[in-house]
N, CA, C and O atoms as a GROMACS GRO file, in nm:
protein
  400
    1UNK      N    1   0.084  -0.117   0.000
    1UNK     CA    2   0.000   0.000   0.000
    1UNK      C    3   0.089   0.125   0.000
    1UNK      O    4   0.180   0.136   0.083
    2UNK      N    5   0.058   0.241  -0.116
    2UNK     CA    6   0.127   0.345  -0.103
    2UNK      C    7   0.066   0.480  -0.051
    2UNK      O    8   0.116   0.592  -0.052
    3UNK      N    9  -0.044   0.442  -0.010
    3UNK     CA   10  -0.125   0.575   0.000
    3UNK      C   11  -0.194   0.549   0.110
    3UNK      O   12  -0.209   0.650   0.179
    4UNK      N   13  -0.249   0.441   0.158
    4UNK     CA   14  -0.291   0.413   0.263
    4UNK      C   15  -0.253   0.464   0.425
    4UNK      O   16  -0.192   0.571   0.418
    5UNK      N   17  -0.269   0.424   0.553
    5UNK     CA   18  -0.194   0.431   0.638
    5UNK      C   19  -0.310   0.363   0.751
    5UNK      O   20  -0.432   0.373   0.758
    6UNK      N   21  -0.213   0.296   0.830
    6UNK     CA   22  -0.286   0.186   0.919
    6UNK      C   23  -0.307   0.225   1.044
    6UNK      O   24  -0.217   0.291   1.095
    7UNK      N   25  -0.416   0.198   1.114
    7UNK     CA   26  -0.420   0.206   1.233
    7UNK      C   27  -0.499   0.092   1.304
    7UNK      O   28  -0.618   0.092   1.273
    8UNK      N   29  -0.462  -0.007   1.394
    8UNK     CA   30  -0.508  -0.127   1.477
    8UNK      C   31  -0.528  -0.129   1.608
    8UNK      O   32  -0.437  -0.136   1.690
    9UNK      N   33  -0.651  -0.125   1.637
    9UNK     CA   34  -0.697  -0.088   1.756
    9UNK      C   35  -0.772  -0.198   1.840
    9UNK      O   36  -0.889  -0.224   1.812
   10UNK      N   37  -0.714  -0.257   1.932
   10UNK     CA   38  -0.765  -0.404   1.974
   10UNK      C   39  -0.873  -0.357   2.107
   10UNK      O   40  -0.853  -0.254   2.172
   11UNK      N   41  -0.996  -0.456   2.135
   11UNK     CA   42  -1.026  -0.432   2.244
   11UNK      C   43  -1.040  -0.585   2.311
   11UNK      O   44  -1.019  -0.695   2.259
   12UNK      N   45  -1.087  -0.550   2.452
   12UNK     CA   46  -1.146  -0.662   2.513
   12UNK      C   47  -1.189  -0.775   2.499
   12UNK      O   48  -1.158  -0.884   2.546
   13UNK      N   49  -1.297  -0.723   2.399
   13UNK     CA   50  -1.400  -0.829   2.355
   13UNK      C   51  -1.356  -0.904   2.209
   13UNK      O   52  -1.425  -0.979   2.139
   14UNK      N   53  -1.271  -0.876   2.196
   14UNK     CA   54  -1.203  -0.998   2.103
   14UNK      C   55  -1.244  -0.946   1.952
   14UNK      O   56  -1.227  -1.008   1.848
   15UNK      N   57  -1.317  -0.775   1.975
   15UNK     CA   58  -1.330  -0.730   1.830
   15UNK      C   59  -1.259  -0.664   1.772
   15UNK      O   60  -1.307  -0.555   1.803
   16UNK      N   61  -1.157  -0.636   1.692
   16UNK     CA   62  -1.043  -0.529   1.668
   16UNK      C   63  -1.092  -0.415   1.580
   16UNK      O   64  -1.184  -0.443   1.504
   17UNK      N   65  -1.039  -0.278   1.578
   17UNK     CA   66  -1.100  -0.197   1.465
   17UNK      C   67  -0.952  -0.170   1.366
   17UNK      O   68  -0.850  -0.116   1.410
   18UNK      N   69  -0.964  -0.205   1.271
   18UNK     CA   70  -0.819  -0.193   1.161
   18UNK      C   71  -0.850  -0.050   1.068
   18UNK      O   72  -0.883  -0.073   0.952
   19UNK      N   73  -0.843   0.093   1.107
   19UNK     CA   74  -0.857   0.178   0.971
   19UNK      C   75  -0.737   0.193   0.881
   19UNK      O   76  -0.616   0.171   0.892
   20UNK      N   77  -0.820   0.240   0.784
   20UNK     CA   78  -0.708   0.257   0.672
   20UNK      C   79  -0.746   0.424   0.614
   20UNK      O   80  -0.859   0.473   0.606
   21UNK      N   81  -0.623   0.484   0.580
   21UNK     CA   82  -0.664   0.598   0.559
   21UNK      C   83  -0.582   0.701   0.454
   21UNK      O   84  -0.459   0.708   0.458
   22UNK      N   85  -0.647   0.764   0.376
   22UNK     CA   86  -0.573   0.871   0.310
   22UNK      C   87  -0.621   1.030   0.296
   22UNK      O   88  -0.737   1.069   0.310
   23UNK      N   89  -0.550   1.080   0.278
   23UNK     CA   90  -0.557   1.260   0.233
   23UNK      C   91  -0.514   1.288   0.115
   23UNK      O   92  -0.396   1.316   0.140
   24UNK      N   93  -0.527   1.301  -0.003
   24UNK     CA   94  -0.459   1.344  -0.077
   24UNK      C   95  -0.533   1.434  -0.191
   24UNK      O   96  -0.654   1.413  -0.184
   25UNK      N   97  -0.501   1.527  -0.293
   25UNK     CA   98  -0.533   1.591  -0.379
   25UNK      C   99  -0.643   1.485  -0.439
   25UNK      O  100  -0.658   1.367  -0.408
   26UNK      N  101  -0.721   1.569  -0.541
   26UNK     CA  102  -0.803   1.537  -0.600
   26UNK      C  103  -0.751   1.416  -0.746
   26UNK      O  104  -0.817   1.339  -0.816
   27UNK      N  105  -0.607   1.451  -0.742
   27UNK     CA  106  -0.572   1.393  -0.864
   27UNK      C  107  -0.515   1.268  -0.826
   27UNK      O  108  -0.479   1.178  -0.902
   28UNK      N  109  -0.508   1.271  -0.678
   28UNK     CA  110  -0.442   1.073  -0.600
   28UNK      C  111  -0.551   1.025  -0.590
   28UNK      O  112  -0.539   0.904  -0.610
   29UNK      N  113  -0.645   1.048  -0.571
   29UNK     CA  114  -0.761   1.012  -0.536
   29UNK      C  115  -0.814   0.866  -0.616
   29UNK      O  116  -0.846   0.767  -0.550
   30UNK      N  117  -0.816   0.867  -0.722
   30UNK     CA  118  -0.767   0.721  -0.806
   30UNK      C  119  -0.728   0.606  -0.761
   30UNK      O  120  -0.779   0.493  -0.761
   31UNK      N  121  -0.574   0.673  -0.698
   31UNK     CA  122  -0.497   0.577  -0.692
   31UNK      C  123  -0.526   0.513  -0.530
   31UNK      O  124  -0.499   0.399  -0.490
   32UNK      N  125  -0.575   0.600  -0.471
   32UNK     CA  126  -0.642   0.564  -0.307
   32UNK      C  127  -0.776   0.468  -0.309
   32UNK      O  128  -0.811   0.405  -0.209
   33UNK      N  129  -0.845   0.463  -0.431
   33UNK     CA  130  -0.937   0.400  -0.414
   33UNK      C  131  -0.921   0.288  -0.439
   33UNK      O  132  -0.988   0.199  -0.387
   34UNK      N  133  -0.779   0.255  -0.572
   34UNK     CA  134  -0.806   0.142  -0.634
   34UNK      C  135  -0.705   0.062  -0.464
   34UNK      O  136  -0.691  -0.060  -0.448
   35UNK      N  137  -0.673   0.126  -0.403
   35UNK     CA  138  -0.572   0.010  -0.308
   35UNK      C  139  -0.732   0.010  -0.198
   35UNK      O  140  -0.746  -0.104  -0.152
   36UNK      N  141  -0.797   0.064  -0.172
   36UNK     CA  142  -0.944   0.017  -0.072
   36UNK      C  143  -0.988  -0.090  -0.183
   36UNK      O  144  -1.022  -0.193  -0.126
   37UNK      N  145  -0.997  -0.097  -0.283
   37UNK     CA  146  -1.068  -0.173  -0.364
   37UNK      C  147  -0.983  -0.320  -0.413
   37UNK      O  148  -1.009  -0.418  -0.482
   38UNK      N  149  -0.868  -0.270  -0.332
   38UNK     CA  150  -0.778  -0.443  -0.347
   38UNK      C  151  -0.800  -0.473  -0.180
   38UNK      O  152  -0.839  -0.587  -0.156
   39UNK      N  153  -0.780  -0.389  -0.072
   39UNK     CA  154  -0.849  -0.444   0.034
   39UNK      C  155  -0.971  -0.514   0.042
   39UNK      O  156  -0.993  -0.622   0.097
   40UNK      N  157  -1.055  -0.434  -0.026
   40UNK     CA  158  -1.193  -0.537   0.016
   40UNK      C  159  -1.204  -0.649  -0.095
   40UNK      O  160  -1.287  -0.735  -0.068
   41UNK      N  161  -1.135  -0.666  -0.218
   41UNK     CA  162  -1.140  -0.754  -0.273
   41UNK      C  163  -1.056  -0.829  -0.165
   41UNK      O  164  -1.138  -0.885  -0.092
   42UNK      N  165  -0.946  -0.852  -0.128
   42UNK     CA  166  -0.857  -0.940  -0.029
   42UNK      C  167  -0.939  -0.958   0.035
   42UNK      O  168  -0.964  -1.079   0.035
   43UNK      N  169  -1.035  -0.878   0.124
   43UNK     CA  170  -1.142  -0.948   0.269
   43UNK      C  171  -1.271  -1.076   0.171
   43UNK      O  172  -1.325  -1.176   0.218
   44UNK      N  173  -1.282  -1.015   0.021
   44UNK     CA  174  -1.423  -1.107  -0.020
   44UNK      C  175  -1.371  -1.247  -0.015
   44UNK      O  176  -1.425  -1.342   0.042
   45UNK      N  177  -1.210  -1.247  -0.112
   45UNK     CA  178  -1.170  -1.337  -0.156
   45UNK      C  179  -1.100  -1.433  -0.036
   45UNK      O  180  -1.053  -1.546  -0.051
   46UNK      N  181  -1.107  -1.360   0.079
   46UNK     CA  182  -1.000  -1.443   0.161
   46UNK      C  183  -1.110  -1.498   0.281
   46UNK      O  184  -1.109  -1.612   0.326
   47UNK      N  185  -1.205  -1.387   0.322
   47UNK     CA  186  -1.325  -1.473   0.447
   47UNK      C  187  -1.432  -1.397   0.330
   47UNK      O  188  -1.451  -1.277   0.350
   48UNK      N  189  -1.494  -1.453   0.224
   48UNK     CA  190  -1.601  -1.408   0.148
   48UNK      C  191  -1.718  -1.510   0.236
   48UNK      O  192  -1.681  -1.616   0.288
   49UNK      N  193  -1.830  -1.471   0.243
   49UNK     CA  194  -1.940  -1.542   0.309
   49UNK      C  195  -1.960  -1.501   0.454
   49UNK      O  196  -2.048  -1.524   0.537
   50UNK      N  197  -1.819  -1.414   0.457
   50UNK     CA  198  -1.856  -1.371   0.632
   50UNK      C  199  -1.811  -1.258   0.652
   50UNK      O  200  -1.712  -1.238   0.722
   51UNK      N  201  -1.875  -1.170   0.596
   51UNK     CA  202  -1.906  -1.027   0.611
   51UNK      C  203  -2.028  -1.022   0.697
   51UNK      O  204  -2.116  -1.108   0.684
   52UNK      N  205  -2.039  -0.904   0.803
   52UNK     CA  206  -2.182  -0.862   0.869
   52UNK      C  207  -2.099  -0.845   1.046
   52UNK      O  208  -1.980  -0.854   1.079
   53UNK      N  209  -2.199  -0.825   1.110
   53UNK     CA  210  -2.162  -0.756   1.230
   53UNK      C  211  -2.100  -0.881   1.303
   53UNK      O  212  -2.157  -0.988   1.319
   54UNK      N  213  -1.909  -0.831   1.366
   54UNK     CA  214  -1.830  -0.901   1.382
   54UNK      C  215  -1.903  -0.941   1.551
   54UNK      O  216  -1.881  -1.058   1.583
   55UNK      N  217  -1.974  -0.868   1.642
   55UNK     CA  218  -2.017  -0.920   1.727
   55UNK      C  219  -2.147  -1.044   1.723
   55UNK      O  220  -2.179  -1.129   1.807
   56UNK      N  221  -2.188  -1.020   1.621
   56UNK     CA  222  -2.253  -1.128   1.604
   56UNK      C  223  -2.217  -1.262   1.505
   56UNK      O  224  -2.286  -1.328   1.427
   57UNK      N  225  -2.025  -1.275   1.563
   57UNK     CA  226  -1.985  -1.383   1.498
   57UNK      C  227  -1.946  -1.404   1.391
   57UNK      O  228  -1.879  -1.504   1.365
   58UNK      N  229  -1.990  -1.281   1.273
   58UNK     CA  230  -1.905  -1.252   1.141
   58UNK      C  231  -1.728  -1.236   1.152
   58UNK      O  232  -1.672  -1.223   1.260
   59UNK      N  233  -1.676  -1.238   1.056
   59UNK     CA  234  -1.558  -1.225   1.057
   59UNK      C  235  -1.450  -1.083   1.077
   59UNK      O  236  -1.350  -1.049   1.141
   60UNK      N  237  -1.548  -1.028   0.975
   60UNK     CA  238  -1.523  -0.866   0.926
   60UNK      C  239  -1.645  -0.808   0.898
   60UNK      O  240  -1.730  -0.880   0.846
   61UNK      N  241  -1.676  -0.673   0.925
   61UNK     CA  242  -1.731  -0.589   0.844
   61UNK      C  243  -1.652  -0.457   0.806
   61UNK      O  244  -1.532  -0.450   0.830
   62UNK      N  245  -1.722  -0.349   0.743
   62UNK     CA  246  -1.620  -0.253   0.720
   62UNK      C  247  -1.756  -0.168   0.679
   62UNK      O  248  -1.870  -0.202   0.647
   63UNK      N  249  -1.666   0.003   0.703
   63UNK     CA  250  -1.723   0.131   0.696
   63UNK      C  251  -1.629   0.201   0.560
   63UNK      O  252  -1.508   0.220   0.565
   64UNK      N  253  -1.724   0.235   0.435
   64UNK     CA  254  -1.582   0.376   0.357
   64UNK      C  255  -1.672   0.476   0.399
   64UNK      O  256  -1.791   0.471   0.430
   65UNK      N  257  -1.562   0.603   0.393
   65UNK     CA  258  -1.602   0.742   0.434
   65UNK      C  259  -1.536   0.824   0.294
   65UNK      O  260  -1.413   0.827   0.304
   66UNK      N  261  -1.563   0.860   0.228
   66UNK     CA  262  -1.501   0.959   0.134
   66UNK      C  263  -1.546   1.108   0.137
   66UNK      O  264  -1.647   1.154   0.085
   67UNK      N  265  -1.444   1.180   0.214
   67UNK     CA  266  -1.490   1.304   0.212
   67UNK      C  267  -1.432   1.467   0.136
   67UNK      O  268  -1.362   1.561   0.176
   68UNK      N  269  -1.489   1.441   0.036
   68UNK     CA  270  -1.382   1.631  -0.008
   68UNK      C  271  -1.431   1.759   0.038
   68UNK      O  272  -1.539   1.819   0.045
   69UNK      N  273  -1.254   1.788   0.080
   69UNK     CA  274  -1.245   1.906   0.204
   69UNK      C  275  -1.206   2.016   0.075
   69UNK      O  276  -1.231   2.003  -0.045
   70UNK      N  277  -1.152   2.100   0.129
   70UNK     CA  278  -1.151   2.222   0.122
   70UNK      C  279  -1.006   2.272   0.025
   70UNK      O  280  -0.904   2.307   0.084
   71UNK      N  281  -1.011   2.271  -0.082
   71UNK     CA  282  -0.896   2.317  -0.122
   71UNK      C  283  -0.838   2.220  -0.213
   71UNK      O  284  -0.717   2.215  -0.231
   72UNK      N  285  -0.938   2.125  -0.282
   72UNK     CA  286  -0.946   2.004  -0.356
   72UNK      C  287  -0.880   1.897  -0.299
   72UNK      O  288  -0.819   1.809  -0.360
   73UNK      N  289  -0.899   1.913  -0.143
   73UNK     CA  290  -0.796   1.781  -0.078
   73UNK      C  291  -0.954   1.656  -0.061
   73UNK      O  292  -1.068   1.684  -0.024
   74UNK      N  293  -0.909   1.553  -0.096
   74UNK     CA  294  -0.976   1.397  -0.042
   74UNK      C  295  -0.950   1.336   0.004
   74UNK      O  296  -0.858   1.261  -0.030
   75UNK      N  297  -1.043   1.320   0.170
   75UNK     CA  298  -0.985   1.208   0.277
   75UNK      C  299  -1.076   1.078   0.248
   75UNK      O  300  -1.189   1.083   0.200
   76UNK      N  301  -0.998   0.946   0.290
   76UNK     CA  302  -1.087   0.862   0.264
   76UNK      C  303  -1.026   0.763   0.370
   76UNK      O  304  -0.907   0.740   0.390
   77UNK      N  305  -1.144   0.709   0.435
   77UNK     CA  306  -1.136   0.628   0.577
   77UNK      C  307  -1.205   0.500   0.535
   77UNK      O  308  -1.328   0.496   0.529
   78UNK      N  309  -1.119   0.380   0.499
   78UNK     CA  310  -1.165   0.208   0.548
   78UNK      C  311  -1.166   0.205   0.628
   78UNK      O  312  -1.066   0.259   0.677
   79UNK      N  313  -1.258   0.151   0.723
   79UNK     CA  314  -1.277   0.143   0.863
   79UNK      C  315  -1.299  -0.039   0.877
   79UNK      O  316  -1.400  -0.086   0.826
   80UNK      N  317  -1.231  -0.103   0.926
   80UNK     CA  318  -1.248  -0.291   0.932
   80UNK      C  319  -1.316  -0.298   1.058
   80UNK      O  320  -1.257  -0.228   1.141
   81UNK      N  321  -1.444  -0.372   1.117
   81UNK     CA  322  -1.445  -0.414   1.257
   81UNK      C  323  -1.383  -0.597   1.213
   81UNK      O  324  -1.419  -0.647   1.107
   82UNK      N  325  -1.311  -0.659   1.290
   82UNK     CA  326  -1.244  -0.770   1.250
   82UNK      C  327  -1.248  -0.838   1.414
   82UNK      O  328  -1.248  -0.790   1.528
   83UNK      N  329  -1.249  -0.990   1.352
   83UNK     CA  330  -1.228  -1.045   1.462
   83UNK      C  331  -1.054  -1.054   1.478
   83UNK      O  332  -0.982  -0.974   1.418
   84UNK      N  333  -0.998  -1.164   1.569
   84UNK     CA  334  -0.870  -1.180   1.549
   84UNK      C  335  -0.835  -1.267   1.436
   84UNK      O  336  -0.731  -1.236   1.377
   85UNK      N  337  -0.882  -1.344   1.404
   85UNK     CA  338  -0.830  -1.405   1.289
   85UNK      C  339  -0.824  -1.361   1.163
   85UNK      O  340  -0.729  -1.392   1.092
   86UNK      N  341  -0.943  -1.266   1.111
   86UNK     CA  342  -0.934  -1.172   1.015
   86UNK      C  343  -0.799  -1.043   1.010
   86UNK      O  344  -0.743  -0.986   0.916
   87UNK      N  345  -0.787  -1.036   1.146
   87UNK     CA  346  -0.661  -0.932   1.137
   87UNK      C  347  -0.531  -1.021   1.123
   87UNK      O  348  -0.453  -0.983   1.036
   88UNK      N  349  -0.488  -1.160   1.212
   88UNK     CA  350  -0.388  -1.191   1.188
   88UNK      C  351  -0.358  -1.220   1.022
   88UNK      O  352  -0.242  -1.225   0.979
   89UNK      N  353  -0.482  -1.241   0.930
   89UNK     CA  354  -0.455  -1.275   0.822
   89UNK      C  355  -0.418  -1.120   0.748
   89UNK      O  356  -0.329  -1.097   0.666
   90UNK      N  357  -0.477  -1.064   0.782
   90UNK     CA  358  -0.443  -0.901   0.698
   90UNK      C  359  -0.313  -0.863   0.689
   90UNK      O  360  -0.244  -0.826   0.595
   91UNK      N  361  -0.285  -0.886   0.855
   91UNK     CA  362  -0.105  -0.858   0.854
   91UNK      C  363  -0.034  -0.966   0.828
   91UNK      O  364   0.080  -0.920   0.825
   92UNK      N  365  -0.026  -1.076   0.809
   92UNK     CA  366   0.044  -1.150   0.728
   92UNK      C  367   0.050  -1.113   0.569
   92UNK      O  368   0.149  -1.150   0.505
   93UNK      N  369  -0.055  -1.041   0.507
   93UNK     CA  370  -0.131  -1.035   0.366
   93UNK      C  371  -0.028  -0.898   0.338
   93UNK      O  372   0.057  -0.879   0.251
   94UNK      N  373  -0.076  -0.806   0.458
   94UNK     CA  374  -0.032  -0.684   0.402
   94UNK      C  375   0.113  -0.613   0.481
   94UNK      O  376   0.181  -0.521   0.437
   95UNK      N  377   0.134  -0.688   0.607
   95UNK     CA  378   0.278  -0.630   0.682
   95UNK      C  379   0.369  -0.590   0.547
   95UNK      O  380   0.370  -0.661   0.446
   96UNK      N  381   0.440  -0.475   0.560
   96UNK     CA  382   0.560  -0.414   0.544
   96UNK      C  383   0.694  -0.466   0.588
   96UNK      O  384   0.722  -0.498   0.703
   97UNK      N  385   0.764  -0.469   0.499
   97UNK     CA  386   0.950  -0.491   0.600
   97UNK      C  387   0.963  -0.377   0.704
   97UNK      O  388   1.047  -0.375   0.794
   98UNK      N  389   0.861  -0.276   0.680
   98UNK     CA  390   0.893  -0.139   0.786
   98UNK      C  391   0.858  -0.185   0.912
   98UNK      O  392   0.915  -0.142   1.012
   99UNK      N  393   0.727  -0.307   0.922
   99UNK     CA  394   0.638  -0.284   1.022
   99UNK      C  395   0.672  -0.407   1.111
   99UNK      O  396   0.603  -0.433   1.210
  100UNK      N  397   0.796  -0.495   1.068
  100UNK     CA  398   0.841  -0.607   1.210
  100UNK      C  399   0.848  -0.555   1.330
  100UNK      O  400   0.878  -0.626   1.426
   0.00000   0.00000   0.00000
């Protein structure tokens, strides 16, 4: 991912929240969608059939937010609710050499 940026947020209850996120001009904006659009292809293709609310035992669900601000900038927020196994597979899928 070049445009993306991660954030993993574990709780208690065994549900994790994984966002993904960008800012960029109107003219990256393309290129930000097509990497959300290899994420959620990776979540169909990898737990497909178990999408829906992770407290009620699904695997993953997910939130997009696409918002244009002010000055032709575009933020855009993947939001994952994931169980643990959906995340250990993400970061195996998607870890960085940056991120050992």
């Amino acid at each position: 991912m070049r445009h993306l940026t991660f954030d993993l947020t574990e709780s208690s209850d065994g549900i994790s929240t994984l966002e993904a996120m960008a800012s960029t001009r109107e003219s990256g904006h393309a290129a930000v969608m097509a990497e959300v659009q290899a994420l959620l292809a990776w979540a169909q293709a990898r737990f497909g059939g178990r999408q829906g609310p992770v407290e009620d035992g699904f695997a993953w669900d997910h939130e997009l937010l696409v918002q244009h601000e002010a000055g032709g900038w575009v933020t855009v927020t993947l939001t994952f609710s994931a169980s643990a196994e959906f995340v250990e597979a993400f970061e195996a899928a998607f870890a960085g050499p940056d991120d050992d």
